[in-house]
ZALUMMI-382040 format. One record per residue (C-alpha): residue in three letters; residue number from 1; x, y, z negated. Coordinates in Angstrom, 3 decimals. Each point is the difference from the previous one (the first is absolute). Layout:
N
<atom res="ala" n="NUM" X="X" Y="Y" Z="Z"/>
...
// end
This chain:
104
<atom res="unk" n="1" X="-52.487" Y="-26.567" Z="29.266"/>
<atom res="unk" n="2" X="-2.859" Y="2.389" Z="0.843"/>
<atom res="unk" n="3" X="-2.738" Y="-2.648" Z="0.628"/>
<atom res="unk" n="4" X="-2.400" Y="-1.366" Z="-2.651"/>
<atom res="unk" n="5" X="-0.632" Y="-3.234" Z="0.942"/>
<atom res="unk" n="6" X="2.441" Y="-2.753" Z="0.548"/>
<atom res="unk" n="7" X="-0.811" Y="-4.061" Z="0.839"/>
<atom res="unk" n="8" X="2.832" Y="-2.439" Z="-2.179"/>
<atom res="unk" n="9" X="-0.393" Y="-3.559" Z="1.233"/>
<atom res="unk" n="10" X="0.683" Y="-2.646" Z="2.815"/>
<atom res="unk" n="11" X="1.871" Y="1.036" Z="3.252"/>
<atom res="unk" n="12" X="-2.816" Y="-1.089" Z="2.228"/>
<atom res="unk" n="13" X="-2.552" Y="1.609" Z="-1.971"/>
<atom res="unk" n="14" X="0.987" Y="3.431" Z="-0.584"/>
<atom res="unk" n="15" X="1.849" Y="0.343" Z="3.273"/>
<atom res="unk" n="16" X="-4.179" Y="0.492" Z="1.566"/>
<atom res="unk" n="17" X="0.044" Y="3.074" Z="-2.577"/>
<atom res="unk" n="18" X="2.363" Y="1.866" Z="2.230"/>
<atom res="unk" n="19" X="-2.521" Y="0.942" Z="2.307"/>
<atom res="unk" n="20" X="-2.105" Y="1.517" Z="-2.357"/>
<atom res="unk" n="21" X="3.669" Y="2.224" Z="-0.956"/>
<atom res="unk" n="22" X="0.247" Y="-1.334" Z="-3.488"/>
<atom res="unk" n="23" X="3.155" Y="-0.714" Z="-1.438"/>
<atom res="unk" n="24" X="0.700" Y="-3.759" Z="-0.268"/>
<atom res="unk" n="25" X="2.330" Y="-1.859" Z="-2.170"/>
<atom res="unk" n="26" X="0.410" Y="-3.840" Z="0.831"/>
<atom res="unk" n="27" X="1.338" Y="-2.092" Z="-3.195"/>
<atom res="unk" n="28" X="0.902" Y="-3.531" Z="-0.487"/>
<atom res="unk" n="29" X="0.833" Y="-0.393" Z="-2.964"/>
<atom res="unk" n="30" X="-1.297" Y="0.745" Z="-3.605"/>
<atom res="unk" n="31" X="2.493" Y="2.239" Z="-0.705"/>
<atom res="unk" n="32" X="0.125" Y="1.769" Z="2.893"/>
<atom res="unk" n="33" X="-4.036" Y="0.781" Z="-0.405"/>
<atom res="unk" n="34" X="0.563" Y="1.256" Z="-3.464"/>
<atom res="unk" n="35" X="2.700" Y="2.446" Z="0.767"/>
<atom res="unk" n="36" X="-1.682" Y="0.974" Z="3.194"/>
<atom res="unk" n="37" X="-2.998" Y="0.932" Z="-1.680"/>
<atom res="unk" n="38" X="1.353" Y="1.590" Z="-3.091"/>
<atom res="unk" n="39" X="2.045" Y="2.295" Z="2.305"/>
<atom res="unk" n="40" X="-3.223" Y="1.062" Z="1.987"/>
<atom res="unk" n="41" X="-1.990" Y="1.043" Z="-3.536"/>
<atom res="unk" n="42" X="3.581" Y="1.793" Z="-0.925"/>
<atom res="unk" n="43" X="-0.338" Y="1.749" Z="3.080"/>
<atom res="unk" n="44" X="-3.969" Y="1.066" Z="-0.194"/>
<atom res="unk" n="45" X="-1.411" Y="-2.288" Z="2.427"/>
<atom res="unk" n="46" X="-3.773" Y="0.043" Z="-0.985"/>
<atom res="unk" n="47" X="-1.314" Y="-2.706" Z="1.371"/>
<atom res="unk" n="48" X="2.200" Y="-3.577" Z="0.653"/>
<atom res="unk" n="49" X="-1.632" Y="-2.729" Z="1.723"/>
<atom res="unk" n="50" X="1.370" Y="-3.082" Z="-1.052"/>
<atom res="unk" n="51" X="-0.631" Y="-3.646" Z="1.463"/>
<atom res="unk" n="52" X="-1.749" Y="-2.615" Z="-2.197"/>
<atom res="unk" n="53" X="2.980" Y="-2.588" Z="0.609"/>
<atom res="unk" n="54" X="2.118" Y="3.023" Z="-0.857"/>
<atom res="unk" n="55" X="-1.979" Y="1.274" Z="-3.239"/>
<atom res="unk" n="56" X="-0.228" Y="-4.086" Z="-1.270"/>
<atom res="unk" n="57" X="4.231" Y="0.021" Z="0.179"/>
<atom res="unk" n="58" X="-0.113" Y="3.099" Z="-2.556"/>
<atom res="unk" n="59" X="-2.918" Y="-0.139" Z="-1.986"/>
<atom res="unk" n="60" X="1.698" Y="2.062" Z="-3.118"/>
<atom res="unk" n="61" X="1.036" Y="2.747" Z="2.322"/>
<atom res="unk" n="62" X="-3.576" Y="0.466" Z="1.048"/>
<atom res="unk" n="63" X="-1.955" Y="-0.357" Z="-3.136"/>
<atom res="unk" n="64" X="2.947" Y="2.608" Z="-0.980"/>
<atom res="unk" n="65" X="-1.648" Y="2.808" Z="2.318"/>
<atom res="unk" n="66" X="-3.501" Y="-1.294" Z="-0.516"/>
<atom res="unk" n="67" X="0.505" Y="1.682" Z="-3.649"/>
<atom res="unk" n="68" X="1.635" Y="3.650" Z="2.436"/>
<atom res="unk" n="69" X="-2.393" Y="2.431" Z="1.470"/>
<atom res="unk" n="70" X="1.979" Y="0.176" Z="3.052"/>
<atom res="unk" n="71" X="1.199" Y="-1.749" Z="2.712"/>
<atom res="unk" n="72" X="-3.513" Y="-1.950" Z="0.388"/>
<atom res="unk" n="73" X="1.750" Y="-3.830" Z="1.261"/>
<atom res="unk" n="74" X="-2.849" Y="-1.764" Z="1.942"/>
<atom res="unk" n="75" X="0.402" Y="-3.270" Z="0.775"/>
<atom res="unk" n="76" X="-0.284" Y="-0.956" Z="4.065"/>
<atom res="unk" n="77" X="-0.820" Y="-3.395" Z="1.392"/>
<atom res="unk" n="78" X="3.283" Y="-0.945" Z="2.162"/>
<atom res="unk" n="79" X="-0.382" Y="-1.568" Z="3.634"/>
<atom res="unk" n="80" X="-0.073" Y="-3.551" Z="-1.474"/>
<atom res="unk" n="81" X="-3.410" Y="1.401" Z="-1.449"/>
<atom res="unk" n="82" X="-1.188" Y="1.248" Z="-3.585"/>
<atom res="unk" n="83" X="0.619" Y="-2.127" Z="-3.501"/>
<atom res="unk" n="84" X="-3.216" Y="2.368" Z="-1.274"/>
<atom res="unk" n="85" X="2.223" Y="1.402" Z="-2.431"/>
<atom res="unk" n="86" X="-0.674" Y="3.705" Z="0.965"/>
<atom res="unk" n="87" X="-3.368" Y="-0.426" Z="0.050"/>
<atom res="unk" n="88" X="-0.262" Y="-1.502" Z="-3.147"/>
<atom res="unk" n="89" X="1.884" Y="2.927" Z="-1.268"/>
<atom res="unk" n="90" X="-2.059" Y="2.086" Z="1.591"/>
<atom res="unk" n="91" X="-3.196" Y="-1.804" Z="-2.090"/>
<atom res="unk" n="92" X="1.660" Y="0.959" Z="-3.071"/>
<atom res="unk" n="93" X="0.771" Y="2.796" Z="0.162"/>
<atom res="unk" n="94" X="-3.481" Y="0.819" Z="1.073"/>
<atom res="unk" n="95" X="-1.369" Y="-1.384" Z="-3.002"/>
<atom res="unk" n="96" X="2.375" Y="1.253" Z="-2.282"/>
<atom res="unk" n="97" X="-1.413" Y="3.560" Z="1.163"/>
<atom res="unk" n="98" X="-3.745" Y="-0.542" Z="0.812"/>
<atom res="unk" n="99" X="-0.165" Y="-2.890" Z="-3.112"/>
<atom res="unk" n="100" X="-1.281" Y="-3.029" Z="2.498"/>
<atom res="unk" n="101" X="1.111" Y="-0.951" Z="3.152"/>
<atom res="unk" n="102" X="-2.448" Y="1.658" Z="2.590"/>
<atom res="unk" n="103" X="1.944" Y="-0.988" Z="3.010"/>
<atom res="unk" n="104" X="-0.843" Y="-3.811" Z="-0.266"/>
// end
């Protein structure tokens, strides 16, 4: 793969990613997310989008590269709309680095 940013998550919500020429992965199943996403840090993907009903199916394989440097997994709203987990992820790890949550 010689891109460095990938979207893992619902068909109908990282099919609208193709425009934008990133490489998509649709997933159904638990399983399926986990490997998918494992083989995209094993290849050197950077940056992996993932989709909050995605992320909440495997949350030990993403608090498993919060703890990595690299690939950066950013949770996405999907179309049925956002759960507010990536932005409350987002929160934290803003005031893990700046000591307070500025962004509220």
């Amino acid at each position: 793969m010689n891109k460095s940013v990938a979207v893992v998550g619902d068909k109908d919500t990282v099919l609208a990613f193709l425009a934008l020429g990133i490489d998509v992965f649709p997933v159904i199943e638990a399983d399926e997310a986990r490997h998918t996403i494992d083989s995209l840090a094993h290849q050197g993907v950077g940056v992996i989008f993932v989709t909050e009903p995605t992320a909440q199916k495997i949350p030990e394989t993403i608090a498993r590269f919060d703890k990595e440097i690299l690939p950066a997994i950013i949770l996405i709203p999907s179309v049925q709309g956002s759960l507010n987990i990536g932005k409350e992820r987002i929160n934290a790890n803003v005031e893990k680095a700046v000591g307070q949550n500025i962004l509220k």
